[in-house]
PyMOL Python script that loads the backbone (N, CA, C, O; Angstrom):
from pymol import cmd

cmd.read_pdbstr("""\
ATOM      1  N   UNK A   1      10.685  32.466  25.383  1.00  0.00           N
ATOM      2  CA  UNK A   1      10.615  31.159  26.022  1.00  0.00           C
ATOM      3  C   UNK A   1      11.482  30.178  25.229  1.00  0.00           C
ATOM      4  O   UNK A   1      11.466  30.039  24.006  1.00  0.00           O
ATOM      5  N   UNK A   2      12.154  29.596  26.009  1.00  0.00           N
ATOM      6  CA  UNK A   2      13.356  28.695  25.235  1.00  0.00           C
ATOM      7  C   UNK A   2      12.461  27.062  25.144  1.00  0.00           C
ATOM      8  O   UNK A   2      11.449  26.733  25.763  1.00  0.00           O
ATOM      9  N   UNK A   3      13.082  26.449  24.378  1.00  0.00           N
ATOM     10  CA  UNK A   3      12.696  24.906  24.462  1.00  0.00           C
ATOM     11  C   UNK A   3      11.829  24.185  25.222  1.00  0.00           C
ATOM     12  O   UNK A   3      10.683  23.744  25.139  1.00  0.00           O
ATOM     13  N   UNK A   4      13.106  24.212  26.304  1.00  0.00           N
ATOM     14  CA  UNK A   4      12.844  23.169  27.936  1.00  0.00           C
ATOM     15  C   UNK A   4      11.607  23.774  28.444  1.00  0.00           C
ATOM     16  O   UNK A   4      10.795  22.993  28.939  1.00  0.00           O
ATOM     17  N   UNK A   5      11.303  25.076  28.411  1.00  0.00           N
ATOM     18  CA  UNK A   5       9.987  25.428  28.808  1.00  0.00           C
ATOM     19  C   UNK A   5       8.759  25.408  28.316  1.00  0.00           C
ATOM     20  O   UNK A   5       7.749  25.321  29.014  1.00  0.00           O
ATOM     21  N   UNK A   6       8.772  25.474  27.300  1.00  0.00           N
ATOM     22  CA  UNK A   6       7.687  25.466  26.455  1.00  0.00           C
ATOM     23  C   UNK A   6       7.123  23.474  26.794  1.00  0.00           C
ATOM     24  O   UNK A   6       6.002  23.010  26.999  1.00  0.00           O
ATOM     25  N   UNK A   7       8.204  22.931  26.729  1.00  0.00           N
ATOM     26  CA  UNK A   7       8.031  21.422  26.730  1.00  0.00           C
ATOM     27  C   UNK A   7       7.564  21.545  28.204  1.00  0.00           C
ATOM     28  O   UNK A   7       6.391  21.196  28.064  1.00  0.00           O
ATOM     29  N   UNK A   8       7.691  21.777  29.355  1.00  0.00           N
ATOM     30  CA  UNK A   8       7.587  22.159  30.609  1.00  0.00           C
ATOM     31  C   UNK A   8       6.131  22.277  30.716  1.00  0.00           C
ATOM     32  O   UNK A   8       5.453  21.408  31.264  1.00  0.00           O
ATOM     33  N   UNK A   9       5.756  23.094  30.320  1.00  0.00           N
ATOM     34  CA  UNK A   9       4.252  23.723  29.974  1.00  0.00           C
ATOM     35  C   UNK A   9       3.675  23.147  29.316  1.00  0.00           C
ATOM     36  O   UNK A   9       2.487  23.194  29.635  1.00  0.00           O
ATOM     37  N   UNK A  10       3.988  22.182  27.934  1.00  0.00           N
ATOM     38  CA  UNK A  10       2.705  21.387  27.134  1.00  0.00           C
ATOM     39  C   UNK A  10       2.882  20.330  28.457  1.00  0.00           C
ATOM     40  O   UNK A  10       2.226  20.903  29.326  1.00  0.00           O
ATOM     41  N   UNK A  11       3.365  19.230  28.990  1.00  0.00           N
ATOM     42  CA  UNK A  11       3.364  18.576  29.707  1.00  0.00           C
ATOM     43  C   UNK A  11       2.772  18.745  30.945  1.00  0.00           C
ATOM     44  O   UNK A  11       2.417  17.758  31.589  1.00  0.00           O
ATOM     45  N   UNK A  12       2.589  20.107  31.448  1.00  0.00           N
ATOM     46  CA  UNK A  12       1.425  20.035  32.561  1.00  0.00           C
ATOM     47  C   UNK A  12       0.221  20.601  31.960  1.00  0.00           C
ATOM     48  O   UNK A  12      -0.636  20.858  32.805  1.00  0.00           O
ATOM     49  N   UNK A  13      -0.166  20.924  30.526  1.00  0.00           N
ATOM     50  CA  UNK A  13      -1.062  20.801  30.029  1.00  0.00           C
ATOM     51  C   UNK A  13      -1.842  19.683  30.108  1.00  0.00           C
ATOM     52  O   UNK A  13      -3.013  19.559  30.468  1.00  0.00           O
ATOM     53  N   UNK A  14      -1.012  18.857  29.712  1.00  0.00           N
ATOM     54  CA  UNK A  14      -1.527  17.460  29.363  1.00  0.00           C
ATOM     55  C   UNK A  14      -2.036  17.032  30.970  1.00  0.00           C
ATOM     56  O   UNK A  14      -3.244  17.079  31.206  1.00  0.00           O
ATOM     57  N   UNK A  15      -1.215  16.677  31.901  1.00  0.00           N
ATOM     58  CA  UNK A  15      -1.891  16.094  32.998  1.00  0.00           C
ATOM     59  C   UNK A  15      -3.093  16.916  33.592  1.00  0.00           C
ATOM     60  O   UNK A  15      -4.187  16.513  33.986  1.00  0.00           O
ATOM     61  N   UNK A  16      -2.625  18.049  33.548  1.00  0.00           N
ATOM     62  CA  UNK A  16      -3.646  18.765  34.586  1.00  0.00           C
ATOM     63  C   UNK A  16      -5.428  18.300  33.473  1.00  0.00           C
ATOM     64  O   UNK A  16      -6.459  18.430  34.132  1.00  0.00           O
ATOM     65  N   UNK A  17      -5.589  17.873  32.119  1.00  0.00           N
ATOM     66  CA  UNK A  17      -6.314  17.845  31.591  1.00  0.00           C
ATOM     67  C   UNK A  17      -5.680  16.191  31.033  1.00  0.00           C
ATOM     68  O   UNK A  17      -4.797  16.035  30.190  1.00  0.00           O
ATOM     69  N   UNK A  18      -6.316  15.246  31.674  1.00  0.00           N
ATOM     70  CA  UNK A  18      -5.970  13.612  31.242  1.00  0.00           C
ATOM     71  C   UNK A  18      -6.973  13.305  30.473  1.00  0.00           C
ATOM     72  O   UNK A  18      -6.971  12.770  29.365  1.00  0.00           O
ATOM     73  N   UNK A  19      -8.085  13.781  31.317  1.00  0.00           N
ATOM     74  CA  UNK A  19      -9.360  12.745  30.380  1.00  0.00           C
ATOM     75  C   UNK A  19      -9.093  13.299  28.803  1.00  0.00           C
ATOM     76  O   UNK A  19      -8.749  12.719  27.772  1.00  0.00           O
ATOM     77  N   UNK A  20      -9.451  14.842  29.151  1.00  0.00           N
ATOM     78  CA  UNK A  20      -9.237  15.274  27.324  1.00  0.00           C
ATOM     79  C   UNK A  20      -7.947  14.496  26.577  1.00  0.00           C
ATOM     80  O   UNK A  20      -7.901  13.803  25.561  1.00  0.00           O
ATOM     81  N   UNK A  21      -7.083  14.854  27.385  1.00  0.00           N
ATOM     82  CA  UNK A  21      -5.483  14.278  26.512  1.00  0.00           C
ATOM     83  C   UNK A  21      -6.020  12.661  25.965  1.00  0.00           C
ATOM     84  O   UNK A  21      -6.069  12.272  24.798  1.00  0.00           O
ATOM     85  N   UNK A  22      -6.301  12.085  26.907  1.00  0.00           N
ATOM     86  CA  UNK A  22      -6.514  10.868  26.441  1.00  0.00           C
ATOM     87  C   UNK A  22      -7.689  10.555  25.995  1.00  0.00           C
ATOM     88  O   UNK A  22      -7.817   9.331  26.046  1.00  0.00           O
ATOM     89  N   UNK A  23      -8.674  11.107  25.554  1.00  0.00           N
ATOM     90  CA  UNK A  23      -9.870  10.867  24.476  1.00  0.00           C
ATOM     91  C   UNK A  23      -9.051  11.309  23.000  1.00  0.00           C
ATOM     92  O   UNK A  23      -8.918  10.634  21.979  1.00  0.00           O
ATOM     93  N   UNK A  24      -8.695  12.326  23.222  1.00  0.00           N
ATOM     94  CA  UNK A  24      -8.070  12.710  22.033  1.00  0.00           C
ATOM     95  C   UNK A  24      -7.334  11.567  21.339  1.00  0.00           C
ATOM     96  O   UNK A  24      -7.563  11.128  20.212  1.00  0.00           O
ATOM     97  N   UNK A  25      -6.203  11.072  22.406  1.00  0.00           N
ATOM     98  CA  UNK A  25      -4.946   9.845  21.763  1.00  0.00           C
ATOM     99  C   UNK A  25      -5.824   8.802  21.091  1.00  0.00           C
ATOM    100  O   UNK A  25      -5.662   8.306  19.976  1.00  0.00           O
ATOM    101  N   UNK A  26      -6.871   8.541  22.056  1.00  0.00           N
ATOM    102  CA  UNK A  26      -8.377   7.637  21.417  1.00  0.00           C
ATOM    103  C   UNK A  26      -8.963   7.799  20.255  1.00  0.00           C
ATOM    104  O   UNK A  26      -9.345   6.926  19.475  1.00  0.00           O
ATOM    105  N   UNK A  27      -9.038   9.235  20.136  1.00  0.00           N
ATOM    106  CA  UNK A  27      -9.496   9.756  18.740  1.00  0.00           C
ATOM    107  C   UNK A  27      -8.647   9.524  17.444  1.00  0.00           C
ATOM    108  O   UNK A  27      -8.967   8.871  16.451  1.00  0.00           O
ATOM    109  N   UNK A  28      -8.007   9.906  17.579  1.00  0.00           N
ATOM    110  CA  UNK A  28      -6.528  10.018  16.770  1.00  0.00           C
ATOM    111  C   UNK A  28      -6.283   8.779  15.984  1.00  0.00           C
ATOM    112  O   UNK A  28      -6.110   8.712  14.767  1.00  0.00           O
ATOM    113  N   UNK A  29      -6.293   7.783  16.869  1.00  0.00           N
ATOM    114  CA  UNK A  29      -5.875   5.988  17.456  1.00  0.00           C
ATOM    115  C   UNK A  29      -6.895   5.633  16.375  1.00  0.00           C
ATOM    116  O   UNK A  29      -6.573   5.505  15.194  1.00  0.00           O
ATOM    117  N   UNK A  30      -8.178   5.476  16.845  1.00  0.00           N
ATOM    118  CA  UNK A  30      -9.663   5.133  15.885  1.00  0.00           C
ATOM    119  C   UNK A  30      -9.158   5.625  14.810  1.00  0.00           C
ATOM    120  O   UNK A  30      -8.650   4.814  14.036  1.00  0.00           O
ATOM    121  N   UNK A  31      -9.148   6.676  14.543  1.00  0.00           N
ATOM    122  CA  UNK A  31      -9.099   7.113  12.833  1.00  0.00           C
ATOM    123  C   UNK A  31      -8.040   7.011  12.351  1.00  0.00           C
ATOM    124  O   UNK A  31      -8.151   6.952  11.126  1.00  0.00           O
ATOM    125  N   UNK A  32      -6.914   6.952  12.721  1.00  0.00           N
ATOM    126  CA  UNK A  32      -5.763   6.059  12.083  1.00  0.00           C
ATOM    127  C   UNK A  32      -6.299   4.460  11.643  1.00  0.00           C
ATOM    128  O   UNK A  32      -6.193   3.952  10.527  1.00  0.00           O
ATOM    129  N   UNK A  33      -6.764   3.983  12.595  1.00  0.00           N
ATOM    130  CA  UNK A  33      -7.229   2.752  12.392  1.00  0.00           C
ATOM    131  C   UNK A  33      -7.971   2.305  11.247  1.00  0.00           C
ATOM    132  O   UNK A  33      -7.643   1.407  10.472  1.00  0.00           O
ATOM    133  N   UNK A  34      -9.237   3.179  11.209  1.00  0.00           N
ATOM    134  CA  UNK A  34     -10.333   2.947  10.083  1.00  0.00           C
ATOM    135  C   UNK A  34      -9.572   3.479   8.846  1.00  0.00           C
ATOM    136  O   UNK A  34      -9.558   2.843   7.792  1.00  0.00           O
ATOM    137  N   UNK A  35      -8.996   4.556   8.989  1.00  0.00           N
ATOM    138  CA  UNK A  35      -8.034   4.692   7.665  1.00  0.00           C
ATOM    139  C   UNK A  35      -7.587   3.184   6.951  1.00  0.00           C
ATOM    140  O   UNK A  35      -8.098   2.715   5.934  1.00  0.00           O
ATOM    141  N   UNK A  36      -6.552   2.596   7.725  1.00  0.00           N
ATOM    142  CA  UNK A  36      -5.966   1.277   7.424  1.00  0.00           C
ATOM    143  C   UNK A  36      -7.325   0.135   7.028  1.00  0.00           C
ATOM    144  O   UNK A  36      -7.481  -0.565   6.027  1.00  0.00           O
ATOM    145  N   UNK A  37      -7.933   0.251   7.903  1.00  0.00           N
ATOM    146  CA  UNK A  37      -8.791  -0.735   7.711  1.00  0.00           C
ATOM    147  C   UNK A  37      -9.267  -0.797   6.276  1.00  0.00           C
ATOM    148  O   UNK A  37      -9.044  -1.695   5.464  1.00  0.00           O
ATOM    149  N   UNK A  38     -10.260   0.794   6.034  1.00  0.00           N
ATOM    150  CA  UNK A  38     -10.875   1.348   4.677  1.00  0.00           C
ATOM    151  C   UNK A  38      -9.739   0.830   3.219  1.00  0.00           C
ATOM    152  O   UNK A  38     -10.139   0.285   2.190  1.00  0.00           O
ATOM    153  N   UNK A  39      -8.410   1.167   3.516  1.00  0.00           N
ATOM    154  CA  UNK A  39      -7.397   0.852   2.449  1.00  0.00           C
ATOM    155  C   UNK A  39      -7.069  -0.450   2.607  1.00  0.00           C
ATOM    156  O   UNK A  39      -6.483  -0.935   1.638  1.00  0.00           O
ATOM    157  N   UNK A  40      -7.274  -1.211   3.581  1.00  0.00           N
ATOM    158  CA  UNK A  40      -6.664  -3.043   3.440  1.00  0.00           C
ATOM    159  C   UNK A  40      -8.040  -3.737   2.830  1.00  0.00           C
ATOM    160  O   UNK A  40      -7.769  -4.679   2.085  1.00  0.00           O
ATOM    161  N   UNK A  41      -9.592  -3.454   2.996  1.00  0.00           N
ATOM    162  CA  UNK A  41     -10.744  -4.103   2.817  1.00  0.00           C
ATOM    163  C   UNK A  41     -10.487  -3.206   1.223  1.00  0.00           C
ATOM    164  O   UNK A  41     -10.069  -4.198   0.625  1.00  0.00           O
ATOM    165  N   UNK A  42     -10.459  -2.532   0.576  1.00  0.00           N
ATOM    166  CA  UNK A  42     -10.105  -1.714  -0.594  1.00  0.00           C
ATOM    167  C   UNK A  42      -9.378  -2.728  -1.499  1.00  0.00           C
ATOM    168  O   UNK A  42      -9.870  -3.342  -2.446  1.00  0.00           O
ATOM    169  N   UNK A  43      -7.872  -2.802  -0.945  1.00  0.00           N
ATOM    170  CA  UNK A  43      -7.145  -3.568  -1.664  1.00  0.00           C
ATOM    171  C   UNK A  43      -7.147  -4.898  -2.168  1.00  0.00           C
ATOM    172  O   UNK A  43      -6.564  -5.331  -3.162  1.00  0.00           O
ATOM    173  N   UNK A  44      -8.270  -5.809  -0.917  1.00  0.00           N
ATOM    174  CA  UNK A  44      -8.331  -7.128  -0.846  1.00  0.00           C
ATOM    175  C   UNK A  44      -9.680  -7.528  -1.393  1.00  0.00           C
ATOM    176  O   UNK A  44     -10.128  -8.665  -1.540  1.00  0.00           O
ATOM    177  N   UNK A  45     -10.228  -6.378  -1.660  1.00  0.00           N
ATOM    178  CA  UNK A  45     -11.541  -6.037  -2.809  1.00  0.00           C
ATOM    179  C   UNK A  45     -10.993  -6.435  -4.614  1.00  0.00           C
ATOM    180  O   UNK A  45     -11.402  -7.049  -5.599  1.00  0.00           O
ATOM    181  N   UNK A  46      -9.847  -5.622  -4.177  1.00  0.00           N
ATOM    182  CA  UNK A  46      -9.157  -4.845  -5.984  1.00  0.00           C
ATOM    183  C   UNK A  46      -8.617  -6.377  -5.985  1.00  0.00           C
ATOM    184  O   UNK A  46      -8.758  -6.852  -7.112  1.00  0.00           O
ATOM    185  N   UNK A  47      -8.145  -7.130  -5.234  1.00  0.00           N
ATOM    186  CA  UNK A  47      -7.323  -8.310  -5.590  1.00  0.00           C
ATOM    187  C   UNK A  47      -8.433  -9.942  -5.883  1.00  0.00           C
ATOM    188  O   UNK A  47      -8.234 -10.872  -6.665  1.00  0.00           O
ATOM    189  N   UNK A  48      -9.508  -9.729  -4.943  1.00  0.00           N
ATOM    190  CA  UNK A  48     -10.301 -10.271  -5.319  1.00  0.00           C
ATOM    191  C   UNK A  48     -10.777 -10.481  -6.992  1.00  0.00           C
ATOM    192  O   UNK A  48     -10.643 -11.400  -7.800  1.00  0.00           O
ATOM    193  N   UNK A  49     -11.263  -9.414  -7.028  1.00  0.00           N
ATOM    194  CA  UNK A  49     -11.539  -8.950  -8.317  1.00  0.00           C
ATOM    195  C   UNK A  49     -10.521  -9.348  -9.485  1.00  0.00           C
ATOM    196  O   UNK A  49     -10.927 -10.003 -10.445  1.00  0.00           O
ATOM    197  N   UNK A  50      -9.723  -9.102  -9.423  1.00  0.00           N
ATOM    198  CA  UNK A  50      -8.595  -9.320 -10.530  1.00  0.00           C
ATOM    199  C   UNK A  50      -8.369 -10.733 -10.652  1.00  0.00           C
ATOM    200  O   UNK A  50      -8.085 -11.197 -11.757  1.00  0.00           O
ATOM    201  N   UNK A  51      -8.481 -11.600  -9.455  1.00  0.00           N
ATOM    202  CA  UNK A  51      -8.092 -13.053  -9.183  1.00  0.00           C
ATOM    203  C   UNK A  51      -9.282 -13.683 -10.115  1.00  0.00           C
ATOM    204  O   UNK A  51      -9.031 -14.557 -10.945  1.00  0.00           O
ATOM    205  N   UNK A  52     -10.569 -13.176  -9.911  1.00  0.00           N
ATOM    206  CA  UNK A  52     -12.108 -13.485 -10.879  1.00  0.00           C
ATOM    207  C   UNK A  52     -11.744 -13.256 -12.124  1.00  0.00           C
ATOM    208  O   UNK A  52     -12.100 -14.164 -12.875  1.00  0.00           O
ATOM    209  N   UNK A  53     -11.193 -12.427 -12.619  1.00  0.00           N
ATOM    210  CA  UNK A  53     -10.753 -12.251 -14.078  1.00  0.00           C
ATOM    211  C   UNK A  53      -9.808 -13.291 -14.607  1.00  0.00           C
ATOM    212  O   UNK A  53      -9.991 -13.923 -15.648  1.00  0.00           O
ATOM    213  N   UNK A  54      -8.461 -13.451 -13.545  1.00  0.00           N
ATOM    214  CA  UNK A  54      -7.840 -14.182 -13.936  1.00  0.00           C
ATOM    215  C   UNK A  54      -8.291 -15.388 -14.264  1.00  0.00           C
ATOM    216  O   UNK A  54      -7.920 -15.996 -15.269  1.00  0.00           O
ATOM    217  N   UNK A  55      -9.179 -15.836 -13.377  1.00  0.00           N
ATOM    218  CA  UNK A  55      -9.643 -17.226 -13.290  1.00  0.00           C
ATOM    219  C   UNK A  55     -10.431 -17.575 -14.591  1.00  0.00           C
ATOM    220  O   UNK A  55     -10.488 -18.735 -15.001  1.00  0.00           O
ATOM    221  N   UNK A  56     -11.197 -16.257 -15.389  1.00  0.00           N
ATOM    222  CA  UNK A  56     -11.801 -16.876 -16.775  1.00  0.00           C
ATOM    223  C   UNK A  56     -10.728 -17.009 -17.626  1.00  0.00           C
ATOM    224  O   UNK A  56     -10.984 -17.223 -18.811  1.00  0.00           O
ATOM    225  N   UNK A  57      -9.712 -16.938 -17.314  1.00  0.00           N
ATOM    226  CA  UNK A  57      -8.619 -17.078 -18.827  1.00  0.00           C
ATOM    227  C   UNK A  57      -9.045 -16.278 -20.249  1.00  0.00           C
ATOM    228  O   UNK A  57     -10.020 -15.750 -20.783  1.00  0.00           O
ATOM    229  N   UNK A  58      -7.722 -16.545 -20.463  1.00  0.00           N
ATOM    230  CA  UNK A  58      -7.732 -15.508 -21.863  1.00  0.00           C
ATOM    231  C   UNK A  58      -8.681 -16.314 -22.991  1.00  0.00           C
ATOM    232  O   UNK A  58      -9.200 -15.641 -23.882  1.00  0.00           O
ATOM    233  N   UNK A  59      -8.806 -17.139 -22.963  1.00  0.00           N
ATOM    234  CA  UNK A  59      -9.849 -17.782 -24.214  1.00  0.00           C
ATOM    235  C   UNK A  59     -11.276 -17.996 -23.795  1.00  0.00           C
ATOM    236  O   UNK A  59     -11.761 -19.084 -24.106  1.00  0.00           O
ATOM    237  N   UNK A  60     -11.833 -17.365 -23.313  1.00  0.00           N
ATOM    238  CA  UNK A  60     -13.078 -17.229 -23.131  1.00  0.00           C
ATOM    239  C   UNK A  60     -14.119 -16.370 -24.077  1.00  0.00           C
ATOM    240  O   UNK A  60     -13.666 -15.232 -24.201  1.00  0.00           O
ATOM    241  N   UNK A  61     -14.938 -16.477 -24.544  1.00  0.00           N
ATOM    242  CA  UNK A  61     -15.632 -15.613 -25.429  1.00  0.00           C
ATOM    243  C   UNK A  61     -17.590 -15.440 -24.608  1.00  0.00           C
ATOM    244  O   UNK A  61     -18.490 -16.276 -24.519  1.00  0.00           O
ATOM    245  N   UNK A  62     -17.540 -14.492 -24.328  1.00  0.00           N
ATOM    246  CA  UNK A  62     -19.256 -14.541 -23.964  1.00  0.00           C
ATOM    247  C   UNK A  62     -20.009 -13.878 -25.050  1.00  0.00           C
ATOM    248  O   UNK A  62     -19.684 -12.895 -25.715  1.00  0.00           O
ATOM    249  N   UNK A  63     -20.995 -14.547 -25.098  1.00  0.00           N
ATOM    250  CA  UNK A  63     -22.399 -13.642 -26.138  1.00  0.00           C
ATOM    251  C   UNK A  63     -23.783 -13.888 -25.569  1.00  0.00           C
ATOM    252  O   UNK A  63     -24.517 -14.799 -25.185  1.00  0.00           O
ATOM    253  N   UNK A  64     -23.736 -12.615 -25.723  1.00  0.00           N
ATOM    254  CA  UNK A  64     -25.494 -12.560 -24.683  1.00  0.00           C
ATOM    255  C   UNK A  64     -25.964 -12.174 -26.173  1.00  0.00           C
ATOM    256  O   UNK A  64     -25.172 -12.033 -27.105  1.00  0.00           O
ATOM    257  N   UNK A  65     -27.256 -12.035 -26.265  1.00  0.00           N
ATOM    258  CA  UNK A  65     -28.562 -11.415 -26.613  1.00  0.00           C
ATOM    259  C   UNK A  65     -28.854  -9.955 -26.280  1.00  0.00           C
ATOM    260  O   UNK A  65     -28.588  -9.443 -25.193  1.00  0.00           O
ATOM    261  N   UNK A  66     -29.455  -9.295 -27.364  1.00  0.00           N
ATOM    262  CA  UNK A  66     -29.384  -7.952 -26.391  1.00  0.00           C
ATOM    263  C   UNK A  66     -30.601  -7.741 -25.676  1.00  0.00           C
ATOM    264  O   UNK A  66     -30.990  -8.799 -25.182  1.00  0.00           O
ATOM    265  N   UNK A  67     -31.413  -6.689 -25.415  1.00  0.00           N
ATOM    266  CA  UNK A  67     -32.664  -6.363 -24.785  1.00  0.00           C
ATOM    267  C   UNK A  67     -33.563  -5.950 -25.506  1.00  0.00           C
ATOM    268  O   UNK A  67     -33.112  -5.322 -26.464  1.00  0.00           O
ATOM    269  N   UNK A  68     -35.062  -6.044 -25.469  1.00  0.00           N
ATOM    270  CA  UNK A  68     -36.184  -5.910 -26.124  1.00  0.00           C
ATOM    271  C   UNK A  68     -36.799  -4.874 -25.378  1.00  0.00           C
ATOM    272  O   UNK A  68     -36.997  -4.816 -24.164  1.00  0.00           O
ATOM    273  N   UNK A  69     -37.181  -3.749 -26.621  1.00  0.00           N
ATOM    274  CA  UNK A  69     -38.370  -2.231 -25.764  1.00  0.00           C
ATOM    275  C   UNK A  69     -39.636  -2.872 -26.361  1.00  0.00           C
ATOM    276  O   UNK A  69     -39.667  -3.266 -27.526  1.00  0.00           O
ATOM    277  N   UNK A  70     -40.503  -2.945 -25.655  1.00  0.00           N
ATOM    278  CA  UNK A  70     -41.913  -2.772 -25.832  1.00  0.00           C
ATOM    279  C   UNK A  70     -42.458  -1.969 -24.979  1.00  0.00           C
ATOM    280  O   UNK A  70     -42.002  -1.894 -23.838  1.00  0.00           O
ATOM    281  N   UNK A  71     -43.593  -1.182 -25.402  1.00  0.00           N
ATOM    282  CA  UNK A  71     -44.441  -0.294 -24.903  1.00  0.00           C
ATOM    283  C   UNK A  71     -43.705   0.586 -24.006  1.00  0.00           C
ATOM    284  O   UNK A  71     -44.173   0.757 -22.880  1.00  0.00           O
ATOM    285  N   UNK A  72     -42.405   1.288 -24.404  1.00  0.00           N
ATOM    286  CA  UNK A  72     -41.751   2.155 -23.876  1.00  0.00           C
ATOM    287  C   UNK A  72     -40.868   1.321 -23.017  1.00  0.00           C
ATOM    288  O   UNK A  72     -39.795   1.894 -22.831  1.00  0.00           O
ATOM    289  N   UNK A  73     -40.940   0.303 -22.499  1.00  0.00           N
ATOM    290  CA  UNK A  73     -40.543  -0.694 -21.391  1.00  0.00           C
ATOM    291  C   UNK A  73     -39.142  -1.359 -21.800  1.00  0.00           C
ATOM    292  O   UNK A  73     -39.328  -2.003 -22.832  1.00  0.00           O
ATOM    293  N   UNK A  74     -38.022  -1.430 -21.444  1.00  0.00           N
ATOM    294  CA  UNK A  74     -36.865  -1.817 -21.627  1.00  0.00           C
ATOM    295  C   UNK A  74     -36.698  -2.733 -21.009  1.00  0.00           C
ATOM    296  O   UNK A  74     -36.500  -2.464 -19.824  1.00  0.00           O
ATOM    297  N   UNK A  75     -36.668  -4.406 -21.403  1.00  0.00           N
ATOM    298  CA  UNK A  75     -36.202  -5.266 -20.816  1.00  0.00           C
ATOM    299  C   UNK A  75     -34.927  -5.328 -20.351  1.00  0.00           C
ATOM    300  O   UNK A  75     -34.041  -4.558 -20.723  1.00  0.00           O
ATOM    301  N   UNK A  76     -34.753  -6.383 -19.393  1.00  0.00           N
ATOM    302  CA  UNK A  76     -33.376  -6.719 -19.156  1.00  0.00           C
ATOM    303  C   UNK A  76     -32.435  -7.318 -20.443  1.00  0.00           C
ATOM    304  O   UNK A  76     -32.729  -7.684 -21.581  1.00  0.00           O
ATOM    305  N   UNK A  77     -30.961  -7.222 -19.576  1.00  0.00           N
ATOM    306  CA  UNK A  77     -30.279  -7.801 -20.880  1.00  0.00           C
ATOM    307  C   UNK A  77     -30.439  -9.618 -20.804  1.00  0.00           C
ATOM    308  O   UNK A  77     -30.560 -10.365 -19.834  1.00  0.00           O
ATOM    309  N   UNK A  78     -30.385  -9.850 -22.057  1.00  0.00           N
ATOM    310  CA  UNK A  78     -31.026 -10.905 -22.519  1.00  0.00           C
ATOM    311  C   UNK A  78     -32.352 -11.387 -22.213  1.00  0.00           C
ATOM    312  O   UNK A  78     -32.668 -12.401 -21.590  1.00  0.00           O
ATOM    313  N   UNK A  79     -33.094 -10.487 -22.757  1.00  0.00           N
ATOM    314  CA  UNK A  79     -34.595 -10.994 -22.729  1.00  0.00           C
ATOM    315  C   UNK A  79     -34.945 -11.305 -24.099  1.00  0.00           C
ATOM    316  O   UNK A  79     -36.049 -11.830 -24.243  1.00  0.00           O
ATOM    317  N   UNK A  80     -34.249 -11.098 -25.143  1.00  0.00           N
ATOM    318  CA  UNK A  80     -34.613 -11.230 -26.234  1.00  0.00           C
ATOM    319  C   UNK A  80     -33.673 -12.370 -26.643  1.00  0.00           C
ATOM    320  O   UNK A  80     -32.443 -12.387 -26.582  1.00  0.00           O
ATOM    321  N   UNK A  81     -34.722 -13.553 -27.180  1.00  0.00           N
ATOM    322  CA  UNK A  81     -33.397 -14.767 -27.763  1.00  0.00           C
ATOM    323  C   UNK A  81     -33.547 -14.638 -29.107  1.00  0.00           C
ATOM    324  O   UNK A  81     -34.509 -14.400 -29.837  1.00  0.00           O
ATOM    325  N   UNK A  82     -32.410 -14.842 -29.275  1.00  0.00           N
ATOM    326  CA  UNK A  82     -32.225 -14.298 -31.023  1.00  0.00           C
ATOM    327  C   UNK A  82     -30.987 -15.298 -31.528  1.00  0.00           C
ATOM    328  O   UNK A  82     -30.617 -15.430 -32.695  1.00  0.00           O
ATOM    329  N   UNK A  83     -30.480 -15.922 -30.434  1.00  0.00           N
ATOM    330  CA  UNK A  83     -29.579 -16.464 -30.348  1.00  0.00           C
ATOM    331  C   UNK A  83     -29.224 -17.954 -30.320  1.00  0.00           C
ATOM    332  O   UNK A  83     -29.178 -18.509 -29.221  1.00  0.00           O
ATOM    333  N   UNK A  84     -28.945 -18.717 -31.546  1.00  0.00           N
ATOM    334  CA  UNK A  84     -28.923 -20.294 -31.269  1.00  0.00           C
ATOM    335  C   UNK A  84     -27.889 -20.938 -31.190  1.00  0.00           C
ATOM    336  O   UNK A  84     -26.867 -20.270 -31.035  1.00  0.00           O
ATOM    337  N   UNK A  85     -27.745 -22.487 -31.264  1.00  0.00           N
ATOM    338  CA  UNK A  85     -26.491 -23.003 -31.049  1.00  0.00           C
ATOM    339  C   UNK A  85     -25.599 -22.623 -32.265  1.00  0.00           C
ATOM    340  O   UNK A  85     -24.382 -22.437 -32.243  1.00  0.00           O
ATOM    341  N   UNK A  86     -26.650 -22.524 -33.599  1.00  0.00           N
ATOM    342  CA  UNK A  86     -25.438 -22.556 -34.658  1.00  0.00           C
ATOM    343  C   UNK A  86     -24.710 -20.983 -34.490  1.00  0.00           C
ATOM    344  O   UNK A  86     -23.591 -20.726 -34.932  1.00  0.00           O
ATOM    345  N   UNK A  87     -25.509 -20.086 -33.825  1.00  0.00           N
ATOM    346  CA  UNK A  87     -24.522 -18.964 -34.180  1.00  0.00           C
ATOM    347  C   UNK A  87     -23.569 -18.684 -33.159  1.00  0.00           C
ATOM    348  O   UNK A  87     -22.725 -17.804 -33.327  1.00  0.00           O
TER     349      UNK A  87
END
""", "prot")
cmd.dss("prot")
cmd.show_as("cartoon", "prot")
cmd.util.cbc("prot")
cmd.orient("prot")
């Protein structure tokens, strides 16, 4: 079977079967889509993020307190003040 025929034959594939052909293009279509979508909400996540960093500047210093165990029990961080203005 040469070329022109084979092309001959997928093409009355396709009509004689539309609905399928075209759920499929539908299918295809959607998940191309959510692809893009998944990687643009991704990126504009990662840029978010970086813009928050930027925004504390380089001279920033944080100091927490650390956490207190009692009775097996692990507080959160900074539950323990240990920490005053002079230090």
């Amino acid at each position: 079977m040469n070329a022109a025929s084979l092309l001959a034959v997928g093409i009355q594939a396709l009509t004689r079967n539309r609905l399928r052909s075209g759920l499929t293009v539908l299918g295809i279509v959607i998940g191309v889509a959510a692809v893009i979508a998944t990687l643009a909400i991704g990126q504009g996540a990662r840029e978010a993020v970086q813009a928050q960093i930027r925004a504390l500047g380089a001279n920033t210093l944080s100091v927490i307190p650390g956490t207190i165990t009692a009775g097996g029990a692990r507080g959160g961080m900074g539950s323990i003040i240990t920490l005053t203005t002079d230090d």
